[in-house]
C-alpha positions as CSV (number, residue, x, y, z in Angstrom):
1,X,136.6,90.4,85.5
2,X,140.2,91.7,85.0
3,X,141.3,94.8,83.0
4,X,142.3,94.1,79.7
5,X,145.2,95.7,78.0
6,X,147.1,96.6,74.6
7,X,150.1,97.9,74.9
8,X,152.5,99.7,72.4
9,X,155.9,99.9,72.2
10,X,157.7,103.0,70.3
11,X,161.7,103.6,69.9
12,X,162.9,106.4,69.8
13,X,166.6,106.7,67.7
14,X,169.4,108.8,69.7
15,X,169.4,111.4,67.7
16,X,166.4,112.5,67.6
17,X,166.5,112.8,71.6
18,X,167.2,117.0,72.4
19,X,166.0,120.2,72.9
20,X,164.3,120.4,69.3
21,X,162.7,117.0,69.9
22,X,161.6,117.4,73.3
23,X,158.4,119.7,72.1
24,X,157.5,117.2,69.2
25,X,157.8,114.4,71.3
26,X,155.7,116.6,74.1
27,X,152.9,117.2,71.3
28,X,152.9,113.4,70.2
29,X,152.1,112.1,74.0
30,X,149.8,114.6,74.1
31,X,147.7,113.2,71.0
32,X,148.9,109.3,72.3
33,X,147.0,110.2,76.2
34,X,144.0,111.7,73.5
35,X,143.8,108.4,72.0
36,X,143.7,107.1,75.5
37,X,147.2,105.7,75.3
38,X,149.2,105.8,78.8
39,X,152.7,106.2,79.2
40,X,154.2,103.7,81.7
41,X,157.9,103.2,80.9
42,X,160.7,105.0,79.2
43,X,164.2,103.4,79.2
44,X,167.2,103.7,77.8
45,X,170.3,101.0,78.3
46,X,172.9,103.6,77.1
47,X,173.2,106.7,76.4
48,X,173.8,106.4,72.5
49,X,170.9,103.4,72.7
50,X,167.4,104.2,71.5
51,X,164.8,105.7,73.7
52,X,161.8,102.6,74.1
53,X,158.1,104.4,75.3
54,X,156.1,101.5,76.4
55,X,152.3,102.9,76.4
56,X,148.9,100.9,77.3
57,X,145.5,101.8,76.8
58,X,142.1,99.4,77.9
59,X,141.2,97.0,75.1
């Protein structure tokens, strides 16, 4: 039988993207991967696009 997953998709609006944000967004992976929530893609088109986390955990 084959792994099932659910994945989750969270964006992330430019400007919340710096120095001040990079510890709050530090703390919220942390409690995601507590939840058993795995990161496995960030991307970002532009640089004044939004920020998408795509995360997965076993269903």
């Amino acid at each position: 039988m084959s792994t099932r997953w659910i994945y989750e998709v969270v964006e992330l609006s430019p400007n919340m993207i710096g120095p001040p944000m990079a510890d709050r967004l530090s703390e919220e992976l942390d409690k995601l991967g507590r939840q058993g929530w795995e990161l496995v893609s960030c991307n970002q088109v532009t640089p004044f696009d939004h920020v998408r986390l795509i995360l997965k955990k076993q269903a």
